[in-house]
C-alpha positions in Angstrom: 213.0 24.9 109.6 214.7 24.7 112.8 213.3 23.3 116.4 209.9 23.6 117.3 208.6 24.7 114.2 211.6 27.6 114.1 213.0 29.0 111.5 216.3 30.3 113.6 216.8 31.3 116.8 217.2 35.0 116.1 216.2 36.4 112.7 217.7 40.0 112.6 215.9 43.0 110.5 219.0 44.9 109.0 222.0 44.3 107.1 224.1 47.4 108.3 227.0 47.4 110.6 225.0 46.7 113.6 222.7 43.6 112.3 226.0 42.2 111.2 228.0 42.5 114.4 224.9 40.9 116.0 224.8 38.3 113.8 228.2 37.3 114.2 228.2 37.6 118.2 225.1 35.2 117.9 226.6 33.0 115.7 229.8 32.9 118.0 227.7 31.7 120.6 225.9 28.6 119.1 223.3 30.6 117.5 220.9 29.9 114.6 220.8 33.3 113.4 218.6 34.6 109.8 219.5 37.7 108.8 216.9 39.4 106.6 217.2 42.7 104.7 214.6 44.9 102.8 217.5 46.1 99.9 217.9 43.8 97.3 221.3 44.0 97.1 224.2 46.3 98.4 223.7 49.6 97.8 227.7 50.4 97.3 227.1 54.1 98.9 229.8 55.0 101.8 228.4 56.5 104.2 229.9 56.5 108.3 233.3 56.9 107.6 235.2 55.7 110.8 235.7 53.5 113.6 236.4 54.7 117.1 239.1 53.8 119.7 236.2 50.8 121.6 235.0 49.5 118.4 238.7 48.7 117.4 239.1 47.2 120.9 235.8 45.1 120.0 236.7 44.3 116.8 240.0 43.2 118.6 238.3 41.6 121.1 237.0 38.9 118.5 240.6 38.3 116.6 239.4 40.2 113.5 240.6 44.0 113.7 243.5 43.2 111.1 241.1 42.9 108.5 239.5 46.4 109.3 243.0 48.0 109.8 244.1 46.6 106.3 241.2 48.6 104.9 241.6 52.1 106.6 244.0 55.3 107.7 244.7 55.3 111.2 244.2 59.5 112.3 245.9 60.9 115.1 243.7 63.7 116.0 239.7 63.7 116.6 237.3 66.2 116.9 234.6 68.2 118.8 232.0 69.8 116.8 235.3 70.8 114.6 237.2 71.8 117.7 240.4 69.3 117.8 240.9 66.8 120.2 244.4 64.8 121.3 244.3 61.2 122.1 246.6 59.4 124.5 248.6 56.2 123.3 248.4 55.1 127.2 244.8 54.7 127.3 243.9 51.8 125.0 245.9 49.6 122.3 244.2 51.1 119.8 243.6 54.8 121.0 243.6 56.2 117.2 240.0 56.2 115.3 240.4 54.2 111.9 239.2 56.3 108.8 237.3 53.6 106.8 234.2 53.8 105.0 230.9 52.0 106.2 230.8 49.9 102.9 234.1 48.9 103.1 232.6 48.1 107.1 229.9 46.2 105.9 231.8 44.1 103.2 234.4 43.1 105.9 231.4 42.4 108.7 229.4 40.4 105.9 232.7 37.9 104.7 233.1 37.1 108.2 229.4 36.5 108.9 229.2 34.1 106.0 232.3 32.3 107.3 230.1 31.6 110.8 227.6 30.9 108.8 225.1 33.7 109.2 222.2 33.2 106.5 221.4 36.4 104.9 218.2 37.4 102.7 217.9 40.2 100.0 215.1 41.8 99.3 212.8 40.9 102.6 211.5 43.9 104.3 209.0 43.2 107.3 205.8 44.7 107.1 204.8 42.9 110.0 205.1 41.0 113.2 203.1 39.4 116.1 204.6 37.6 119.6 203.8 35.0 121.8 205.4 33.1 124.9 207.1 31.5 122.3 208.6 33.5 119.8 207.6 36.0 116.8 205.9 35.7 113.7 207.5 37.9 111.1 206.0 38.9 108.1 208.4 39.7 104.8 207.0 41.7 101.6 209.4 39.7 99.0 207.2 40.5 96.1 205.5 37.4 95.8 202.1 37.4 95.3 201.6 36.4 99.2 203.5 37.5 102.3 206.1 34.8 103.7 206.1 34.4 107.1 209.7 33.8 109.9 208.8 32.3 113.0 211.9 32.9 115.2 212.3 32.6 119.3 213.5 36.5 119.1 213.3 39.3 116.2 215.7 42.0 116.6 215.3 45.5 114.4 218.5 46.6 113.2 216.6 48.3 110.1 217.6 52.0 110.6 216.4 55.3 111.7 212.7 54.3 110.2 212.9 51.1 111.5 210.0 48.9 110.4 209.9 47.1 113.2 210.6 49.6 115.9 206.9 50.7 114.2 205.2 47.8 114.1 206.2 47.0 117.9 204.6 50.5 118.8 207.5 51.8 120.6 207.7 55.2 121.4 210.7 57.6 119.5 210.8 60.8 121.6 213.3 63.6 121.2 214.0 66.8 119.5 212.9 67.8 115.6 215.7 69.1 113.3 216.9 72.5 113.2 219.1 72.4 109.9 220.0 70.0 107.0 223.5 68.9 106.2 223.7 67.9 102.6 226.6 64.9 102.0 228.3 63.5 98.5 231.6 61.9 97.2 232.3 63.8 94.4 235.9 65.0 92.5 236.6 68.9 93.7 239.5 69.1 90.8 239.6 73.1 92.1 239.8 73.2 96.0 243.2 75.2 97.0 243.9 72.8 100.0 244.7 69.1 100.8 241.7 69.0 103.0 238.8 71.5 104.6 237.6 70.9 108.2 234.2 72.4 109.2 234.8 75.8 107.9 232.5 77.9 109.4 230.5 80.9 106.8 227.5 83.2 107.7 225.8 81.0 105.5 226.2 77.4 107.3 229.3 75.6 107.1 230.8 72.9 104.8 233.8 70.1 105.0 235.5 68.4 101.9 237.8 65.9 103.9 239.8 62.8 100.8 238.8 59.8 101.9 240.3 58.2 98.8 242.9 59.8 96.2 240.8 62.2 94.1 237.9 61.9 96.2 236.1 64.5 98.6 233.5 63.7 101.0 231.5 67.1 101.0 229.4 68.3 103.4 227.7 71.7 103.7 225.1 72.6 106.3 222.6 75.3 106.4 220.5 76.2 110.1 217.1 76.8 110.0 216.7 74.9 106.4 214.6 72.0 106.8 213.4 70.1 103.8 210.5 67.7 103.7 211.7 64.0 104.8 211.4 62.4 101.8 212.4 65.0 99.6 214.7 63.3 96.7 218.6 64.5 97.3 220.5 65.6 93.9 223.9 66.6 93.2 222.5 69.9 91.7 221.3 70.3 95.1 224.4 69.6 96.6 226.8 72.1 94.2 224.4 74.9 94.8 224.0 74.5 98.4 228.0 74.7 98.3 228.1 77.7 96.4 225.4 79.5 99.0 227.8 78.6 101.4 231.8 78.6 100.0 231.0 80.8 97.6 231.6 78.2 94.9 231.5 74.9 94.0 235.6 74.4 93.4 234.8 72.3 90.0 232.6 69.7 91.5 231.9 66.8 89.4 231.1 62.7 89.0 228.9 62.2 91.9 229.1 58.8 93.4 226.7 59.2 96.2 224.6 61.9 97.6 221.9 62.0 100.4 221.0 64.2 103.8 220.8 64.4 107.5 219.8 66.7 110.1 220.0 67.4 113.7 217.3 65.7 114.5 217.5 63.6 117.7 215.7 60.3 119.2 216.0 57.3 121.1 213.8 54.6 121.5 211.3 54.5 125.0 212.2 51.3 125.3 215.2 48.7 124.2 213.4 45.5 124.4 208.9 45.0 123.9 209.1 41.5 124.8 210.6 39.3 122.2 211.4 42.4 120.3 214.4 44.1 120.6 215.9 47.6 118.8 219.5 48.5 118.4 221.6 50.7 116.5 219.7 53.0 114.4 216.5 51.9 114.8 217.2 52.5 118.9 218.5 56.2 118.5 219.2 58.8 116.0 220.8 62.2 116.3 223.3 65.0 114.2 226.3 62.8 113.2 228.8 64.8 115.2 232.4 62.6 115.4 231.0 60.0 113.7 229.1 58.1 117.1 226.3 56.3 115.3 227.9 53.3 113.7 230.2 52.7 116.3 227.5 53.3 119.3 225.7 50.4 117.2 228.3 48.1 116.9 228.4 48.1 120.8 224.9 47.7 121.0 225.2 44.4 119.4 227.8 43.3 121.7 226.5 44.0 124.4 223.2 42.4 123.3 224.5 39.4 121.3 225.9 37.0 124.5 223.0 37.7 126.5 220.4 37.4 123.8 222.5 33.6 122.9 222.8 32.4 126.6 218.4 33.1 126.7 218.3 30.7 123.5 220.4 28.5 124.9 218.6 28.4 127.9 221.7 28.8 130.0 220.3 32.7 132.0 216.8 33.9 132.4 214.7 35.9 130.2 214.9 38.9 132.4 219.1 39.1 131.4 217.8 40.7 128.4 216.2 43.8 130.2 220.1 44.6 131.4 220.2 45.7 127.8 218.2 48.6 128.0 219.4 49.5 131.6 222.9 49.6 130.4 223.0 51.1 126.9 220.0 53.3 126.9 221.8 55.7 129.2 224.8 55.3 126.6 222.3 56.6 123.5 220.7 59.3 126.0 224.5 60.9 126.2 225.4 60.7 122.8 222.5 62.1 121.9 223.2 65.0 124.4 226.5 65.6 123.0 225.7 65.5 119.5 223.4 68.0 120.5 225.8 70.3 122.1 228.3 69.9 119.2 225.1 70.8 116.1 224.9 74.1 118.4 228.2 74.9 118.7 228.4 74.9 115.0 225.6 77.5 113.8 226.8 80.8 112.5 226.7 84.0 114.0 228.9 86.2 116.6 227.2 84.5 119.6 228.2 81.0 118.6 232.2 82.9 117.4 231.9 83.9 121.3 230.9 80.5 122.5 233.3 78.3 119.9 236.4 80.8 121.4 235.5 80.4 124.8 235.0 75.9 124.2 238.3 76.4 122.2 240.1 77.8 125.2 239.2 75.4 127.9 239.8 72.2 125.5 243.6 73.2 126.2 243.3 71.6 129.4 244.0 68.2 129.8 241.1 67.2 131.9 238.4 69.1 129.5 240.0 67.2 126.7 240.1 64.0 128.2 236.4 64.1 129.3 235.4 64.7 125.7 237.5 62.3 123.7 236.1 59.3 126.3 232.5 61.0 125.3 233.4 60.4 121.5 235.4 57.2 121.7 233.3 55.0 124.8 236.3 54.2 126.8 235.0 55.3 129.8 232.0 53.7 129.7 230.7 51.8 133.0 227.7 50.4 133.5 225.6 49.8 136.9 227.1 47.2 139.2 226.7 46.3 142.4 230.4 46.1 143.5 232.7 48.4 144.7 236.3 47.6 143.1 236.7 50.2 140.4 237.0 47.9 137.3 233.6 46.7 137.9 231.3 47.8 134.9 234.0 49.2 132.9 235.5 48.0 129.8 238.4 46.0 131.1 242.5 46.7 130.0 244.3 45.1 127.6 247.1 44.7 130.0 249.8 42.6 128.8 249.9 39.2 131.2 252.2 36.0 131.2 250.8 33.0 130.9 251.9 29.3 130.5 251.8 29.3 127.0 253.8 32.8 126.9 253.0 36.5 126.8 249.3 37.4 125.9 246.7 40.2 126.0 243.7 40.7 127.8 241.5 41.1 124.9 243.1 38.1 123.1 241.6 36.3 126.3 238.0 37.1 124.8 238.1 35.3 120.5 235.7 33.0 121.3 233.0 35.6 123.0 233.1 33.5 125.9 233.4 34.9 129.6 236.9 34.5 131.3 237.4 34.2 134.9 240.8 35.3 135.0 242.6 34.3 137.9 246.0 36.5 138.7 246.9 35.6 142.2 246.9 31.8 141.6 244.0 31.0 144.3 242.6 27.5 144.5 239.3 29.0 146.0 238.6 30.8 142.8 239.0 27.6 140.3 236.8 26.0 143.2 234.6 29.0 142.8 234.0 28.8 139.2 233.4 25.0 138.4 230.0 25.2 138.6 230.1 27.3 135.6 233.0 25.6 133.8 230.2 25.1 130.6 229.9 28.4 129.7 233.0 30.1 131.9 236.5 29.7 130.8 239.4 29.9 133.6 242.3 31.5 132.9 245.3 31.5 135.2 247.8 34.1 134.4 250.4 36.3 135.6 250.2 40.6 135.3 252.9 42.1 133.6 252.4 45.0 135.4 251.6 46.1 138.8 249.4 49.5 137.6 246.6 48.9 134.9 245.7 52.1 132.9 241.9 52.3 133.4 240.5 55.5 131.0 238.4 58.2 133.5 240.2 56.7 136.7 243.9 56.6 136.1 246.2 54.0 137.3 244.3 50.8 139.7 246.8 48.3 141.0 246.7 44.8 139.1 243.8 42.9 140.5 244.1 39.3 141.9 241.1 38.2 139.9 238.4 39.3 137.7 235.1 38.1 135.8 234.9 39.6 131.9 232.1 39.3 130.6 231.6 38.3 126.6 231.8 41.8 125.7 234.7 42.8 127.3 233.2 44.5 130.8 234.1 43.6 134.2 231.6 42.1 136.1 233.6 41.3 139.3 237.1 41.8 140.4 238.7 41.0 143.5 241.6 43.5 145.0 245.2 42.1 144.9 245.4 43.2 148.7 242.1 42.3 150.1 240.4 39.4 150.8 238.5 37.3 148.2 234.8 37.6 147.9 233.5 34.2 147.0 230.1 35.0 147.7 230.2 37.9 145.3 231.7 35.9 142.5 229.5 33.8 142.8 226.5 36.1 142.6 227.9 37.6 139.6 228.2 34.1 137.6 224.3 33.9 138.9 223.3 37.3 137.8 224.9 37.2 134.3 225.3 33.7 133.2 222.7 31.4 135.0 222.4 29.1 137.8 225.5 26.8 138.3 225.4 23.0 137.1 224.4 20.6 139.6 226.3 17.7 141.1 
């Protein structure tokens, strides 16, 4: 047990994608972190089968995107509800999504989590939990004959769309109720004509066998106004005859690996954080999984929580750095969840929705429609509130190639050790001064552009700044302008706001 009676710092409900991106931003930041997870073992299924353009850039962030690439098929094109979207090489590093399957995800995210030394526990669902001004008591169903009990400083539900503890905290799950079930498998189609189908639209629904692996379809068909009890079992004799209603036959389907269901349902969590209780990922928000949103939405989650939830334990910011969580991705889940909606309806059978689908179709041609909706899919464009006015602040900053002492470099290379970077361009002794009281938890980096125009996704071109603040996850919290005068007072405000009170002496 760790200090003061703790059993870790963190203890994290939820083994998926986003507990273990958590876990490893925690760990990267000095925390204790217990991971604890109600299956008793992998389940092998695959499930999400991509990563977008800012989780590659996040994954990059941390040095460890090689070991994702290695796994996957880069694709050059994207989607909107089936309606094909371009992607521009100028935007990002990585502006491709990665075709890789969540297991394949969650082996990768679990090695390197045991190599930081993330503890991780099989078969321990909660069933319940209680908080003080001191932490939370968890309690874990392990099949023993009593309940075992966590006492951690923070519990953070990462436990899926019926999260446990989202329950037990009472939080509210508002939104919309489902309109159609999509049934989903891995099977062998030994008889489909084609290399690939696409969200081929039938009066009957719509269905998609896309090869994620050589001999292997995923399937999908989806029928409106269907909606099946919640826990109604999924079987592949479900699955063949639902493509049959809707293909017209089943085109030899055959060894199931892995079948199960969604819907267009759609909810988001009232509230991110309930005191020492926070949600993210599934358990935060659900919805139709149009372009493949949800795991990579979750990932972000975590990073976005992880650094502020470790500088709370480590008693280097406030507690009241955590309710910046909610503020800035709640918003995030509200549009996704809009979108996901608009791309479920654009989808449905019928000559209205031909009508609609033709017009959308037409207008995508233009480069500003499609630019809007491929940041809406991959989160480039993402900026959160800030008080500034220079136009990197709050957004995800470039990976703009710089020179440095030690040779060229990236931006993003800047941010391995999840640590923020005051990166100083314009060589000013005023901002090393500036930073010093910070110098534990701030890293200074003196470096040289490479170019004088940045590529900034949603804006455009924004000359090379002279210096900027990045914080742990990779967003700008304070830049100064190359030709303007240096706001000290502002800097400093932002290393207050976002990483504690400067050292004394």
């Amino acid at each position: 047990m760790g200090n003061s009676g703790m059993d870790a710092d963190v203890v994290i409900a939820g083994a998926g994608p986003t507990g273990l991106m958590l876990a490893c931003e925690l760990r990267l930041a000095g925390a204790d972190v217990l991971v604890v997870e109600r299956l008793a073992e992998r389940t092998g299924e695959s499930r999400a089968g991509g990563i977008h353009s800012r989780t590659l850039e996040v994954l990059d962030q941390r040095g460890v995107l090689d070991r994702f690439l290695a796994q996957g098929e880069l694709q050059p094109v994207g989607h909107f509800s089936g309606l094909y979207l371009d992607f521009d090489e100028s935007e990002s590093r990585h502006p491709y999504p990665l075709m890789i399957l969540q297991s394949a995800i969650e082996r990768l995210l679990e090695e390197w989590a045991t190599e930081l030394g993330v503890r991780i526990r099989w078969s321990s669902p909660v069933s319940g939990l209680s908080q003080d001004e001191t932490g939370v008591t968890a309690r874990l169903d392990t099949g023993e004959a009593a309940p075992e009990t966590l006492r951690a400083r923070y519990l953070v539900g990462c436990d899926g769309g019926r999260s446990a503890v989202r329950k037990l905290t009472g939080v509210d799950f508002p939104g919309t109720e489902p309109t159609m079930t999509a049934l989903i498998g891995d099977v062998e189609l030994p008889d489909l004509p084609e290399d690939y189908v696409w969200v081929r639209r039938r009066p009957a629904g719509d269905y998609s066998a896309i090869a994620f692996e050589p001999g292997w379809y995923r399937v999908i068909t989806s029928e409106y106004d269907r909606v099946p009890e919640r826990d109604e079992p999924v079987t592949f004799e479900q699955l063949r005859e639902s493509l049959i209603r809707v293909a017209g036959t089943d085109f030899g389907m055959r060894e199931p690996r892995w079948t199960s269901r969604f819907t267009d349902a759609a909810r988001q969590a009232a509230r991110y954080r309930a005191g020492r209780v926070l949600l993210a990922g599934d358990a935060a928000h659900i919805h139709f999984p149009a372009g493949g949103q949800g795991l990579n939405m979750g990932v972000q989650d975590a990073v976005n929580l992880g650094w502020k939830l470790a500088a709370v334990v480590r008693g280097q910011a406030p507690e009241s750095l955590l309710d910046s969580y909610h503020t800035e991705r709640h918003p995030v889940g509200e549009r996704v969840l809009q979108n996901t909606r608009a791309q479920s309806a654009l989808v449905r059978p019928g000559a209205q929705t031909d009508a609609l689908r033709e017009v959308f179709g037409s207008l995508m041609v233009f480069d500003d429609v499609n630019r809007y909706l491929r940041h809406m899919l991959n989160a480039l464009d993402i900026r959160y509130p800030v008080d500034g006015d220079h136009p990197l602040e709050g957004r995800r900053v470039p990976d703009a190639d710089l020179d440095t002492s030690g040779g060229p470099a990236f931006v993003h290379e800047l941010l391995h050790a999840a640590r923020p970077v005051l990166l100083d361009l314009g060589g000013s002794a005023e901002v090393a001064a500036a930073v010093k009281g910070w110098a534990d938890r701030v890293d200074l980096v003196e470096a040289r552009s490479a170019d004088d125009l940045w590529t900034v996704p949603a804006l455009g071109s924004v000359p090379a700044p002279a210096a900027l603040l990045i914080r742990p996850d990779g967003h700008v919290a304070w830049a100064a302008a190359a030709d303007g005068p240096l706001d000290l007072s502002a800097l400093r405000a932002a290393l207050t706001t976002w990483f504690g009170p400067a050292l004394r002496g």
